[in-house]
C-alpha positions as CSV (number, residue, x, y, z in Angstrom):
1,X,-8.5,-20.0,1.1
2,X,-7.5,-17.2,3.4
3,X,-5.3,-15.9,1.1
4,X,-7.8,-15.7,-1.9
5,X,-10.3,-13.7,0.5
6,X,-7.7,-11.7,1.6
7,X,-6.8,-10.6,-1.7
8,X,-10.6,-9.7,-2.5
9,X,-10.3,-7.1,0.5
10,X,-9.9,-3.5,-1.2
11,X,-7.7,-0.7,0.4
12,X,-10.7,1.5,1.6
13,X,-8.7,4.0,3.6
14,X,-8.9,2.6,7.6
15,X,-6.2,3.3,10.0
16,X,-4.8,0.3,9.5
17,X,-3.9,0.6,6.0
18,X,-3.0,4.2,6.3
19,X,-0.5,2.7,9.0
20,X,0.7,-0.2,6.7
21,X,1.0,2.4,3.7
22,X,2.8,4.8,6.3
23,X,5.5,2.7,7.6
24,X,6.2,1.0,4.0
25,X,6.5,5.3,2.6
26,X,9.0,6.2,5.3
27,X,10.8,2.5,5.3
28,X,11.8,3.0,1.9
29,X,12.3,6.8,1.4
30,X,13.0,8.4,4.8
31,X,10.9,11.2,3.8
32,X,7.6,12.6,5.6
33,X,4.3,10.6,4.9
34,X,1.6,11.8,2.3
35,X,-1.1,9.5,1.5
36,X,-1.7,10.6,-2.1
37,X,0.7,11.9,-4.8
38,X,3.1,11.4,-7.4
39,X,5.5,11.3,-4.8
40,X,4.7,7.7,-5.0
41,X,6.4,6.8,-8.4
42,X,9.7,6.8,-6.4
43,X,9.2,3.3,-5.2
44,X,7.1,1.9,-8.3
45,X,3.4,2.5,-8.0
46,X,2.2,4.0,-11.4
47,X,-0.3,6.8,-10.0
48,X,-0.9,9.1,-7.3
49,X,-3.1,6.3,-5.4
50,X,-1.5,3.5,-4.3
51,X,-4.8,1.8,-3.8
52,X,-5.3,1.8,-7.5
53,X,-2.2,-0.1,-7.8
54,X,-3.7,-2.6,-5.7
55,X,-6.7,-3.2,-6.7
56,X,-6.5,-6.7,-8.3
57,X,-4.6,-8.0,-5.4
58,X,-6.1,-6.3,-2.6
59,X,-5.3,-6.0,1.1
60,X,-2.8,-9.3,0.1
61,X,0.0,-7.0,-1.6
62,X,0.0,-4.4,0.9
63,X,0.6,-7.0,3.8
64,X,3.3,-8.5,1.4
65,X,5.2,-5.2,0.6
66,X,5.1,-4.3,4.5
67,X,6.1,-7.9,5.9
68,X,9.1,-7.9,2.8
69,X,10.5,-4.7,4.1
């Protein structure tokens, strides 16, 4: 059940998700940290929001990608 609210918890910009979205940005690409742009199409999101990319699966896919890396 934890899991299920978690995933109906939208990105809505706190430090904590700018830190999560951060440290997943340099992880993969080494480069300095913007928070919106089409800079973000190198790793796979489709827009220059990676919250809109996110928005089905919530707080839940962000936690994934940065505990995967």
């Amino acid at each position: 059940m934890r899991l299920v609210a978690i995933s109906k918890i939208n990105l809505s910009n706190t430090e904590e998700e700018f830190f999560i979205l951060k440290e997943i940005w340099v992880k993969l690409t080494n480069k300095a940290f913007s928070r919106y742009g089409n800079h973000w199409n190198e790793i796979g999101f489709q827009g220059r929001d990676p919250a809109t990319d996110l928005r089905s699966t919530g707080v839940l896919s962000l936690l994934q990608w940065y505990l995967f890396l």
